[in-house]
KEBATI-814449 format. One record per residue (C-alpha): residue number from 1; x, y, z; residue in one letter. Coordinates in steps of 0.02 Angstrom, whole numbers. Example, Ala and Ser with C-alpha at 12.3 -4.5 7.8 and 13.67 -1.06 7.14 Angstrom:
NODE  seq      px      py      pz  type
NODE    1     615    -225     390     A
NODE    2     684     -53     357     S
***
This chain:
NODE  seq      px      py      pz  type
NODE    1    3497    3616    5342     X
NODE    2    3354    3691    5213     X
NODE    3    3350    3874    5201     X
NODE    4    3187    3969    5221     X
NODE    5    3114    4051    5050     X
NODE    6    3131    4222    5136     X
NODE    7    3321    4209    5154     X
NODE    8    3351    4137    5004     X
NODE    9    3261    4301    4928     X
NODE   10    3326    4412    5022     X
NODE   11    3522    4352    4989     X
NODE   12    3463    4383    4822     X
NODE   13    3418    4555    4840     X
NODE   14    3593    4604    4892     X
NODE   15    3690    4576    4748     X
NODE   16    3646    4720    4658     X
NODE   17    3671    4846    4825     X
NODE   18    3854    4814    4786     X
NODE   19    3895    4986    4684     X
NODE   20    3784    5085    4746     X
NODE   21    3699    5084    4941     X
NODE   22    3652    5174    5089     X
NODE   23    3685    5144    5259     X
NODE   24    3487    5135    5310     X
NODE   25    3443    5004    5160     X
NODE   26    3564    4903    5210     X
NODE   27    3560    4891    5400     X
NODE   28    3343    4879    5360     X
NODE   29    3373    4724    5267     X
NODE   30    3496    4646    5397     X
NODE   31    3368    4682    5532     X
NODE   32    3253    4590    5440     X
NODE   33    3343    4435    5385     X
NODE   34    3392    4429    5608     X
NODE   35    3183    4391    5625     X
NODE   36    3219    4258    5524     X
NODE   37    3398    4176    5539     X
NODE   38    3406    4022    5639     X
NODE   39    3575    4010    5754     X
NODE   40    3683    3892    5696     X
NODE   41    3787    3845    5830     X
NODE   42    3900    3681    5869     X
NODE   43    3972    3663    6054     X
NODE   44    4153    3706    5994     X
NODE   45    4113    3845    5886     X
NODE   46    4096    4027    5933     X
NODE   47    3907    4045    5898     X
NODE   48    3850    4191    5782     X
NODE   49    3751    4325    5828     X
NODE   50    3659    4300    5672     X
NODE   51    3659    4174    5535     X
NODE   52    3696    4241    5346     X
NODE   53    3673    4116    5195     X
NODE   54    3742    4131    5059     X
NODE   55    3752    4023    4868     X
NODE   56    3912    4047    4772     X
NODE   57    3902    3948    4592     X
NODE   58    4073    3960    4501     X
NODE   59    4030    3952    4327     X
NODE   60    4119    4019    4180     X
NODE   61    4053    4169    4096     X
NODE   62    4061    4281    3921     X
NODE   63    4111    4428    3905     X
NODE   64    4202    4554    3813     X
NODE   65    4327    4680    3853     X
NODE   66    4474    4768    3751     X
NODE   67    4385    4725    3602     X
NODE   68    4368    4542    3654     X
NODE   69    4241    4401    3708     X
NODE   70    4298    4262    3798     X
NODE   71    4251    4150    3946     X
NODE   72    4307    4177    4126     X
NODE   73    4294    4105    4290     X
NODE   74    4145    4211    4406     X
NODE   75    4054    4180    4556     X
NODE   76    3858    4160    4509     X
NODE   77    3913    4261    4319     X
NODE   78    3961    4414    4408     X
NODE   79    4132    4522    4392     X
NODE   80    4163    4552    4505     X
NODE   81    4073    4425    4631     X
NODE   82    3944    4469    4741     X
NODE   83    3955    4533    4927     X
NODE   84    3955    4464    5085     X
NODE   85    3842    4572    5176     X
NODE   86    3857    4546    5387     X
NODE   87    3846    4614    5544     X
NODE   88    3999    4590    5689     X
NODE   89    3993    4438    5757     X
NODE   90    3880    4358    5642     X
NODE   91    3893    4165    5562     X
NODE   92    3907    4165    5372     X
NODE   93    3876    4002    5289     X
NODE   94    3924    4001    5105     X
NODE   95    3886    3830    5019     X
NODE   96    4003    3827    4854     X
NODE   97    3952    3741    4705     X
NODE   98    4102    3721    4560     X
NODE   99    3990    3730    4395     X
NODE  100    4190    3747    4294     X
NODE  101    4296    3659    4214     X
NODE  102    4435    3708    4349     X
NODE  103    4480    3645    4532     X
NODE  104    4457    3798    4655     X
NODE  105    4431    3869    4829     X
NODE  106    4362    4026    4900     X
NODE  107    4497    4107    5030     X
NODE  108    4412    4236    5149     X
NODE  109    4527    4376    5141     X
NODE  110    4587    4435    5326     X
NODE  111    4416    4345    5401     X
NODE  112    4544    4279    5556     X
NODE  113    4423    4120    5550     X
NODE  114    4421    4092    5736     X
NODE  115    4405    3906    5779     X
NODE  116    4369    3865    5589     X
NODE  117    4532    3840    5506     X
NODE  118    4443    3692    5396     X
NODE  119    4360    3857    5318     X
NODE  120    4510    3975    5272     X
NODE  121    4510    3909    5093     X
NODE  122    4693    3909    5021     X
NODE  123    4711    3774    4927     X
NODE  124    4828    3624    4980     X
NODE  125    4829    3696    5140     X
NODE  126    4681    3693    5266     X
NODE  127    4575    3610    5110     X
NODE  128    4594    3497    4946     X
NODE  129    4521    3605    4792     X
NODE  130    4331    3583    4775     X
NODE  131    4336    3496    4616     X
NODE  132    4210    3519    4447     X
NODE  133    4054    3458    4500     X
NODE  134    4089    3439    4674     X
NODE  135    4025    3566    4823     X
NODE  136    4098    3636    4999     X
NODE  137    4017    3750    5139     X
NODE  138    4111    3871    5212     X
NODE  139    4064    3918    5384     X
NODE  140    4132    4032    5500     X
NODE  141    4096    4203    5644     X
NODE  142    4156    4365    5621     X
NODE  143    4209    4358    5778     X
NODE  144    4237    4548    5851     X
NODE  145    4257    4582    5637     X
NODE  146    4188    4733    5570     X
NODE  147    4237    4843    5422     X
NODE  148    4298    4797    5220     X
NODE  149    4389    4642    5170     X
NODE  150    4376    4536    5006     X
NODE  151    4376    4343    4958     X
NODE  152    4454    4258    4801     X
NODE  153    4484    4111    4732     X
NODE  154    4653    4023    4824     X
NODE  155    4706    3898    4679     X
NODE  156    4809    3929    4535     X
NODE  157    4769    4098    4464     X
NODE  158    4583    4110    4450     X
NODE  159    4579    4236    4587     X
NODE  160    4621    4348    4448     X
NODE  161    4443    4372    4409     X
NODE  162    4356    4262    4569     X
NODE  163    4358    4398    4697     X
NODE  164    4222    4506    4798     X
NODE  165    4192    4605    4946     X
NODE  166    4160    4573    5107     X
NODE  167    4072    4702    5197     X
NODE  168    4034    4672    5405     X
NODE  169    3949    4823    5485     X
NODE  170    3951    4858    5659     X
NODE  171    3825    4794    5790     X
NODE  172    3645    4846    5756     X
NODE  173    3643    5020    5847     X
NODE  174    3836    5034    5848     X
NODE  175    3887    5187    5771     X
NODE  176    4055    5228    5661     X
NODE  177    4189    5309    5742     X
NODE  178    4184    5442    5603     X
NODE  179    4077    5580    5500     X
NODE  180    3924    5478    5463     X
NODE  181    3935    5458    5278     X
NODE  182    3790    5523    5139     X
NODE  183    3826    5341    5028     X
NODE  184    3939    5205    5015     X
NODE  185    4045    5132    4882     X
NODE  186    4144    4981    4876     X
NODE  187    4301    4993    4732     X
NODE  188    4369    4857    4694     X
NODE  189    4534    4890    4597     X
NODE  190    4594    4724    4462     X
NODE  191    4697    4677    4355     X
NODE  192    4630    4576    4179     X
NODE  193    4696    4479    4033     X
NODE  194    4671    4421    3874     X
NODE  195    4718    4239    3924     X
NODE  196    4654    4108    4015     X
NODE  197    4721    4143    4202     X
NODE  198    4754    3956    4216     X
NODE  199    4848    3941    4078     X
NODE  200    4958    4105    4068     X
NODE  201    5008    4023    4252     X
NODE  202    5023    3859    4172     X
NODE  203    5141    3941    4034     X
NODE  204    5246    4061    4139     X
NODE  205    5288    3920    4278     X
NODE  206    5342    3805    4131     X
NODE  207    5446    3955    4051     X
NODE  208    5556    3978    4192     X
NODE  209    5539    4185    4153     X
NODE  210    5416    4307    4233     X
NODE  211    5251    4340    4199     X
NODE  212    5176    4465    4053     X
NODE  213    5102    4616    4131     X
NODE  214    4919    4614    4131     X
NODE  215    4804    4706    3990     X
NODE  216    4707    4825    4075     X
NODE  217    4690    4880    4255     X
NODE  218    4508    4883    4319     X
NODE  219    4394    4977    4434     X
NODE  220    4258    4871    4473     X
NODE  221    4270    4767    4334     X
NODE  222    4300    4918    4214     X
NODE  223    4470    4963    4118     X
NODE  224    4391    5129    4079     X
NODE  225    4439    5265    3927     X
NODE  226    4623    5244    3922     X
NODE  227    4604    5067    3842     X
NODE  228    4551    5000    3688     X
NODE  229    4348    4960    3668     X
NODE  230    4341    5028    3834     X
NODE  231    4276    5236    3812     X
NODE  232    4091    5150    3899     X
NODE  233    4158    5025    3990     X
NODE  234    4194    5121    4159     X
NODE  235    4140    5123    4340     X
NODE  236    4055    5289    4403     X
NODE  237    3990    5355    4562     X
NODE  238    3838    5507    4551     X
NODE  239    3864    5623    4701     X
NODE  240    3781    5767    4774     X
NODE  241    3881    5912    4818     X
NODE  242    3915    5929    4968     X
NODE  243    3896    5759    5023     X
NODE  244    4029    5656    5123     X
NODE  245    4053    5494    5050     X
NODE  246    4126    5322    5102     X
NODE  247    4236    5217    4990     X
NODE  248    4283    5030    5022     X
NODE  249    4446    5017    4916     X
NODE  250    4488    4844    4886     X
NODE  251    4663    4785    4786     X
NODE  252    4603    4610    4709     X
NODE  253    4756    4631    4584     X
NODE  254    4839    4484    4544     X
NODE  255    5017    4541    4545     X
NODE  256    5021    4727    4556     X
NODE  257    5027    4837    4704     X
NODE  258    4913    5007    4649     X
NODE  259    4916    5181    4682     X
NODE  260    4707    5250    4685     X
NODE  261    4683    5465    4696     X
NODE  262    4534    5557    4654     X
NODE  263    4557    5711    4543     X
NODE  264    4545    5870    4646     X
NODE  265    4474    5772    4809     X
NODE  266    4569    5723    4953     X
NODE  267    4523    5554    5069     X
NODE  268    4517    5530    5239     X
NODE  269    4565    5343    5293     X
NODE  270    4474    5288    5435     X
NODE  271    4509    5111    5414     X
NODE  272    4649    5001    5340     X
NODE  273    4589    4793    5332     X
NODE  274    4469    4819    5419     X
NODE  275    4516    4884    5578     X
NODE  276    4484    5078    5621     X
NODE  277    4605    5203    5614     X
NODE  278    4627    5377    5677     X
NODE  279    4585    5475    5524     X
NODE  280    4745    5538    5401     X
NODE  281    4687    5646    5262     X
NODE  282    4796    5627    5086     X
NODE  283    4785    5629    4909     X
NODE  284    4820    5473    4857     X
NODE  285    4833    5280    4947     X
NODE  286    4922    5159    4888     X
NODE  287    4852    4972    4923     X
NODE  288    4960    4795    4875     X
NODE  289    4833    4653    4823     X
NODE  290    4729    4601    5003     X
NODE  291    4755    4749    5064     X
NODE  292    4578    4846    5114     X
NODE  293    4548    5039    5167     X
NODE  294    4387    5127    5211     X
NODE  295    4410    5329    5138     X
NODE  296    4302    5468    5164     X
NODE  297    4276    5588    5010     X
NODE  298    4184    5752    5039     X
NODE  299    4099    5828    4860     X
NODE  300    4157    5990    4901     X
NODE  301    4246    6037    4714     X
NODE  302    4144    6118    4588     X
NODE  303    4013    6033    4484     X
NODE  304    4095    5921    4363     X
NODE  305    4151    5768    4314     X
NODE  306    4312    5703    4424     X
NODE  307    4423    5549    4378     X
NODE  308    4476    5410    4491     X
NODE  309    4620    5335    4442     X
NODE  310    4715    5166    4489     X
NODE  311    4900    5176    4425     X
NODE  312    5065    5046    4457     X
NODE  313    5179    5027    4599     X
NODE  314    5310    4962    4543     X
NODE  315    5476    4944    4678     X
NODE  316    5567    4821    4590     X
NODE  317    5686    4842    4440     X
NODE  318    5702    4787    4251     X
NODE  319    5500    4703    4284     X
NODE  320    5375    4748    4144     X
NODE  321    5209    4815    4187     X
NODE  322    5055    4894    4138     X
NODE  323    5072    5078    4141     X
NODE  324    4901    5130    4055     X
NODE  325    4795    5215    4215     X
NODE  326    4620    5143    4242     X
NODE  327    4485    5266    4262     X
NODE  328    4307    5265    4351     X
NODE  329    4230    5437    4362     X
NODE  330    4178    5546    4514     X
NODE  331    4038    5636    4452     X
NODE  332    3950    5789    4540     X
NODE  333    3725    5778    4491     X
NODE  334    3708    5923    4389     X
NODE  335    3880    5903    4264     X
NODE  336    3841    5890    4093     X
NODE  337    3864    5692    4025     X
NODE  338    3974    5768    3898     X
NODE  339    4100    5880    4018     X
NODE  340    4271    5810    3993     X
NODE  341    4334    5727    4154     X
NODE  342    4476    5827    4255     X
NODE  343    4614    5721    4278     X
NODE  344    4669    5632    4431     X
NODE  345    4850    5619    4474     X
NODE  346    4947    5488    4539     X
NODE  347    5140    5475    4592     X
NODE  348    5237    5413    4466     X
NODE  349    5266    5215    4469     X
NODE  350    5423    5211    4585     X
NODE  351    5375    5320    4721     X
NODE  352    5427    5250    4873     X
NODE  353    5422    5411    4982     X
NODE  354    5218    5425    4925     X
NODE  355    5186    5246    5010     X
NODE  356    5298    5269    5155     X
NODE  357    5222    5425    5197     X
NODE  358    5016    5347    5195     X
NODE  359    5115    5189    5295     X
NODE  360    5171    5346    5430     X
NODE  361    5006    5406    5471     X
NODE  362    4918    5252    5489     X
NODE  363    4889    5215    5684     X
NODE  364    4748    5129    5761     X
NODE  365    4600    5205    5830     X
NODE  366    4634    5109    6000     X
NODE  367    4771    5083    6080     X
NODE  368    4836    4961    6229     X
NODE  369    4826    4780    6148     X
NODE  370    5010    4772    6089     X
NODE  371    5101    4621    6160     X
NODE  372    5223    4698    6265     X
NODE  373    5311    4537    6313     X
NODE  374    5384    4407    6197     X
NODE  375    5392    4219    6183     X
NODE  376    5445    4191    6014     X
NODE  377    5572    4293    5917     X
NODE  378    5575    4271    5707     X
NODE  379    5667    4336    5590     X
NODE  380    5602    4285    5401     X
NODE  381    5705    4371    5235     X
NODE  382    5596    4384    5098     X
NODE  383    5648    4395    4889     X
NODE  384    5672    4332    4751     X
NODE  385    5782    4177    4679     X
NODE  386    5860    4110    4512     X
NODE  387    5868    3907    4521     X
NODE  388    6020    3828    4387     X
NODE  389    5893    3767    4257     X
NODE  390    5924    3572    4232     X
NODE  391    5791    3554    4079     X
NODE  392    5830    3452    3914     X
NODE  393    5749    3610    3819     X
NODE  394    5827    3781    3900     X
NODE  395    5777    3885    3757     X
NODE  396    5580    3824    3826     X
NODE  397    5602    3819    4013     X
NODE  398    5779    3925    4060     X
NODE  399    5703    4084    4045     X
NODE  400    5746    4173    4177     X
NODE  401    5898    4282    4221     X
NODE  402    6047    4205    4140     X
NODE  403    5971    4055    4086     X
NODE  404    5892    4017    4254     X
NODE  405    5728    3984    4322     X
NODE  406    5659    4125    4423     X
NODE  407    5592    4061    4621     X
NODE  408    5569    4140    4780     X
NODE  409    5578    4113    4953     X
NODE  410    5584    4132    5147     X
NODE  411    5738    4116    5253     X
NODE  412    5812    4042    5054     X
NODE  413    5664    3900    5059     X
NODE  414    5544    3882    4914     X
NODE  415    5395    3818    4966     X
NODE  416    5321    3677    4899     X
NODE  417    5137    3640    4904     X
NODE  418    5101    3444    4956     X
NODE  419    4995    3317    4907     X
NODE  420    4838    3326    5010     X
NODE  421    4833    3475    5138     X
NODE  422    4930    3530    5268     X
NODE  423    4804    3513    5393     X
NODE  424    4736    3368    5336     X
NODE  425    4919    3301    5380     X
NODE  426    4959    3374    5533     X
NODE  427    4763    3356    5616     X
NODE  428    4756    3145    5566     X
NODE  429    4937    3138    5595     X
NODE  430    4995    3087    5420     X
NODE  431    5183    3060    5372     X
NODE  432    5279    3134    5250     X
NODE  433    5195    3258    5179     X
NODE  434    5279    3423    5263     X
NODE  435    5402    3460    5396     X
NODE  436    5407    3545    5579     X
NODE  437    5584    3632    5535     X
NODE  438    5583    3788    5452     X
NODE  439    5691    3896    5518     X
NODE  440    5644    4015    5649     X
NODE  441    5807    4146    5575     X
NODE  442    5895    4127    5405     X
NODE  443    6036    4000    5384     X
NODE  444    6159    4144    5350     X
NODE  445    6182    4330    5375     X
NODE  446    6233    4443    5283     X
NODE  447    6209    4614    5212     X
NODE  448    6036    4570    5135     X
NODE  449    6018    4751    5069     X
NODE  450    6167    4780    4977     X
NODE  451    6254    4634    4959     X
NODE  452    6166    4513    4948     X
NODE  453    6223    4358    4798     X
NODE  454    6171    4419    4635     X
NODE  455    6274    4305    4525     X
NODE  456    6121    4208    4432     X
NODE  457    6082    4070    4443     X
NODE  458    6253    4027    4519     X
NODE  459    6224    4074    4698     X
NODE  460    6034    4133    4693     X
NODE  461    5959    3960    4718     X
NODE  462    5869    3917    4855     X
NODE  463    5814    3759    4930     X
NODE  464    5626    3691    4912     X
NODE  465    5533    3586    5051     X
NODE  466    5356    3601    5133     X
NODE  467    5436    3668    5304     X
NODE  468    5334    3734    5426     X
NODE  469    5348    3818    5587     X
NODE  470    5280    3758    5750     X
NODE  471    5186    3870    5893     X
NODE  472    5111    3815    6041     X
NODE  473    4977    3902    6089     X
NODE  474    4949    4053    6168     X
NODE  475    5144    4129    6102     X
NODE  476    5156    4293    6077     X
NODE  477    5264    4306    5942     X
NODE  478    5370    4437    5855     X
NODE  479    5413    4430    5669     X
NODE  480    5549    4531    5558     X
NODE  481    5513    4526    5377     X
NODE  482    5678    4577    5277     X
NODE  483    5687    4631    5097     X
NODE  484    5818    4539    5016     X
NODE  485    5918    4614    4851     X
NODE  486    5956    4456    4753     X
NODE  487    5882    4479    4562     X
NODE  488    5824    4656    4644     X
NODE  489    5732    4729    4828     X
NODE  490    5553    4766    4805     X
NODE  491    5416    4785    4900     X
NODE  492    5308    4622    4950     X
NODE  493    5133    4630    5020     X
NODE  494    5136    4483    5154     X
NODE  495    4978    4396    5204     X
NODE  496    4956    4301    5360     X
NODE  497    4807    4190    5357     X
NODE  498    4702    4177    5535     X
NODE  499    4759    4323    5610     X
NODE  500    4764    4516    5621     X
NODE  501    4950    4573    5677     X
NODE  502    5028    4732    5736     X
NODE  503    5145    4836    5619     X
NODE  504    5260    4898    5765     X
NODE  505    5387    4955    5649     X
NODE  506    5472    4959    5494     X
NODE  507    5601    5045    5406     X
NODE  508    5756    5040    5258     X
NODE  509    5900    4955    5259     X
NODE  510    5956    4780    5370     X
NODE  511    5863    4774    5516     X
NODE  512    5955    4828    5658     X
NODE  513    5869    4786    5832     X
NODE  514    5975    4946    5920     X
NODE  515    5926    5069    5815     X
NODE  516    5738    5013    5735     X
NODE  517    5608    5135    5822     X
NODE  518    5448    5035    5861     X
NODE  519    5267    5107    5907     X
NODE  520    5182    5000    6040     X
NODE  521    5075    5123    6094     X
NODE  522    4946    5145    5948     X
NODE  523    5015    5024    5758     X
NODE  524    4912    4987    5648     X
NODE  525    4822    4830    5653     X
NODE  526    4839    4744    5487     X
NODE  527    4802    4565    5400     X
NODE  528    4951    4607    5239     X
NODE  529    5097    4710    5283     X
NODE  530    5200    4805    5115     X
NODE  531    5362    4764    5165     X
NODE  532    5444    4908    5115     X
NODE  533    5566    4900    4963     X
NODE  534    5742    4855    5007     X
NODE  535    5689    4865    5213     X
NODE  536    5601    4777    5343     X
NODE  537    5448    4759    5444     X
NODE  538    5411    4699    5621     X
NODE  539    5254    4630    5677     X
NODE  540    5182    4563    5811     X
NODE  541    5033    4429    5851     X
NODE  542    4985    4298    5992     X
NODE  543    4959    4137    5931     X
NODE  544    4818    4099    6000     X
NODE  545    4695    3996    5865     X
NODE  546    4740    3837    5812     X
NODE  547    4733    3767    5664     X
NODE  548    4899    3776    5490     X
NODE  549    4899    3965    5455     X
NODE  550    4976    4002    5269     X
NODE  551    5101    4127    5254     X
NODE  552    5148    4209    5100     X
NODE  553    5168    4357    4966     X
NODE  554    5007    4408    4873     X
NODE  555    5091    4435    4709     X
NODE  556    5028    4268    4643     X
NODE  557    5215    4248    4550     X
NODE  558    5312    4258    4687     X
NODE  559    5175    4150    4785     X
NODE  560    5196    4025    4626     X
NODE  561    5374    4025    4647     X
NODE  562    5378    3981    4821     X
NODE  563    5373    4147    4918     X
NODE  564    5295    4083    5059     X
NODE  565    5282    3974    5223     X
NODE  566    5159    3896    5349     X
NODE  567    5129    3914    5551     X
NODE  568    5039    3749    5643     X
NODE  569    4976    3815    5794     X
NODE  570    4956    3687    5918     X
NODE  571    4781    3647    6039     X
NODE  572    4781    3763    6213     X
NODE  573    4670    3673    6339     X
NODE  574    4507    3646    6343     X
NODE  575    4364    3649    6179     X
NODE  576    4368    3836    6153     X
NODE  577    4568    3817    6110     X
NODE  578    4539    3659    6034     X
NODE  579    4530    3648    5845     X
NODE  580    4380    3552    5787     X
NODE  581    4346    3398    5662     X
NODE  582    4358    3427    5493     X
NODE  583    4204    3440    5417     X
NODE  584    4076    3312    5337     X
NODE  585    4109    3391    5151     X
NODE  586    4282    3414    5151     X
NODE  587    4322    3409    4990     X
NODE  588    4458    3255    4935     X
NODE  589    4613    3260    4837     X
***
């Protein structure tokens, strides 16, 4: 398919709307670029209202932050990447091009990739890496999508710096649900490092340890004045008193969960990934990496020069981290260039009551879609392992907790990434490359919580297979997520891939089904649940696209170390329940 001049222009003309746009630009251009788009439509598709093309080039780039130049991995030289502009219901086609040195894939974040699970991107997976030199398109409908979510790389760690937004508006003439806002801003919040992302991996898997905490938290690409080299390098937003603002917060960290406040401003979230909420006014948010919110910020302070500031979460204990704030400023037209900044402030890095209370008042705008009924009951536990280390050099490899090798599981099973992908297997029926028996409840109870084996590495191992759990389609399915306490409870942002689920309750402690208190009336509908630290969380979903749906922790250590597990959802009847062929440039292992 050739794309017309006009397209290819105007695709260009986004990228640099991404800091700074109105609502009116932006919904002029789309209008436009719907004279032009041809439909793209295939029988067994859902067909797209509109057609949005798009050119991502992952090349590596220079540049230099914290007093340092060296290369990374970007989309098209930009860090962050550029965004994916739609409308709900549109088709976006993005043809990727791997210009590095590096195998990779692009994973659309939360995008529930309706009838297009050859396009969800985790590597090993739905797709072998696109390798260097080598190209993929990526093509799917934001089907009944609107609102902020993000894509990154899904191989190794190059996600670290190959991330963007994703931005899908509502229907041409579709209002928001809320205060119509003066501007928008997307922030994206990051996490960077000195070393190569592939390598540090490389060198913390073969370690057996944990990983280094990163140099510098980012806004936008920006460490800001707290860090070294960094007193220009920081993000900042010009407002007009007054003025109502909205912010698309993003958390593209690698393995950091973030608190985000603005100094003497409070936000009103009206959305958490990407689905609407009824508003909750707070001071601060806290995201874990995936997770999306839409905030509305009102420039009703005096005029000066406010900070924003993106500071650790940190639930789990004896784990370095980066404790230096990163800073973007809010700053009123009129303040002087030279006014010092008033400072934002953020909970301090263990403070679980400040995230369960922004989890309490999230509910959805709408209510009435809950699954009332259920087919399928699960019950995953979630945490971390030490493996007996069985290398010739310890002092290399055995450095974990007592001489161990640090893992992580569900139900006690690492997971273990195959040779060629998981739906490459299951769809042309090859053997021996994963399993149909992971376990729908863990092999053993016990007090999870509190007692739970902490006597490393002699009975913190878990076992390792690519296990995966079978649905037929159309379940509706309820799932309990359980914090575990072996090494120590924390609190793990869990992604399911392909769907949106309901967060119908959660809690501290074991999960106990006579006492948990669930809300079917109006939960929140998310795509990554925070599992609360040293508690659970029950969601619920109907399986009801098919295709291998990855599920895992977005810390990309734990993920690493096997945190995570995979749902085949089987064909319903008929082509629109039917998963397609793969297709013609599926990239080969």
């Amino acid at each position: 398919m050739t794309l017309p001049c006009s397209l290819i222009i105007l695709n260009l003309l986004f990228q640099p709307l991404m800091e700074k746009l109105t609502m009116g630009v932006l919904l002029s251009i789309i209008s436009l670029i719907s004279c032009f788009s041809p439909l793209h439509v295939l029988a067994q598709w859902p067909g797209g209202r509109s057609t949005r093309f798009y050119d991502f080039k992952v090349q590596t780039t220079r540049i230099t932050k914290l007093c340092n130049t060296k290369d990374i991995v970007t989309v098209n030289g930009m860090y962050p990447g550029p965004v994916v502009y739609a409308e709900e219901d549109d088709r976006v086609i993005v043809k990727v091009t791997n210009e590095s040195p590096y195998n990779v894939t692009i994973h659309w974040h939360g995008i529930r990739q309706r009838l297009s699970c050859w396009s969800d991107g985790p590597s090993y997976i739905t797709q072998c890496p696109i390798q260097a030199g080598q190209s993929f398109t990526y093509e799917f409908t934001l089907v009944k999508q609107k609102g902020t979510l993000l894509w990154h790389a899904h191989v190794s760690w190059l996600r670290g710096t190959v991330y963007g937004a994703i931005v899908m508006y509502p229907k041409t003439g579709v209002p928001y649900p809320f205060t119509y806002p003066y501007e928008e801003h997307i922030i994206i919040l990051g996490e960077y490092w000195l070393k190569d992302v592939v390598q540090l991996e490389k060198a913390v898997l073969a370690s057996g340890g944990g990983p280094p905490p990163a140099d510098a938290f980012t806004i936008n690409g920006h460490p800001g004045p707290n860090y070294n080299c960094s007193s220009n390098d920081v993000y900042r937003i010009d407002v007009v008193p007054g003025k109502t603002y909205l912010l698309r917060l993003i958390n593209a960290a690698l393995n950091m969960e973030n608190f985000f406040s603005i100094a003497n401003h409070r936000m009103t979230i009206v959305e958490a990934d990407a689905d609407y909420t009824k508003p909750f006014a707070t001071d601060r948010v806290m995201l874990g990496p995936g997770q999306t919110m839409n905030v509305l910020v009102t420039a009703d302070q005096s005029i000066g020069k406010y900070s924003m500031a993106m500071g650790p979460y940190m639930s789990a204990q004896g784990v370095p981290f980066q404790n230096i704030s990163a800073i973007a400023y809010f700053q009123y037209l009129g303040a002087l260039p030279t006014s010092l900044s008033l400072p934002a402030r953020l909970p301090i890095f263990n403070d679980n009551l400040a995230v369960k209370t922004v989890m309490d008042g999230l509910r959805s705008l709408k209510s009435g879609h809950v699954p009332k009924e259920i087919d399928q009951n699960l019950f995953y536990t979630v945490g971390v392992n030490v493996q007996q280390c069985h290398s010739p050099t310890p002092q290399q490899n055995c450095q974990g907790l007592n001489n161990g090798t640090m893992a992580a599981s569900m139900n006690n099973i690492s997971f273990v990434k195959p040779k060629i992908s998981l739906l490459e297997a299951y769809y042309n029926r090859i053997n021996g490359q994963f399993t149909e028996d992971f376990p729908g409840v863990p092999l053993k109870f016990y007090d999870f919580v509190n007692g739970a084996p902490n006597n490393s590495p002699n009975n913190t191992q878990s076992m390792i297979g690519t296990r995966t759990f079978v649905l037929e389609y159309g379940t509706r399915v309820q799932l309990i997520l359980q914090d575990t306490g072996t090494v120590s409870t924390e609190n793990h942002p869990i992604h399911l891939h392909g769907y949106s689920f309901y967060v119908v309750g959660y809690g501290s402690g074991n999960y106990n089904p006579q006492t948990a208190q669930f809300n079917l009336v109006d939960p929140p509908y998310l795509n990554t649940i925070a599992v609360p630290v040293g508690g659970w969380a029950a969601i619920r979903f109907v399986a009801d696209n098919p295709g291998v749906w990855f599920m895992h922790c977005h810390f990309d250590i734990h993920l690493s170390w096997g945190l995570a597990s995979a749902f085949i959802v089987k064909n319903g009847k008929g082509e629109l329940e039917t998963l397609p062929h793969p297709p013609a440039d599926l990239p080969r292992c």
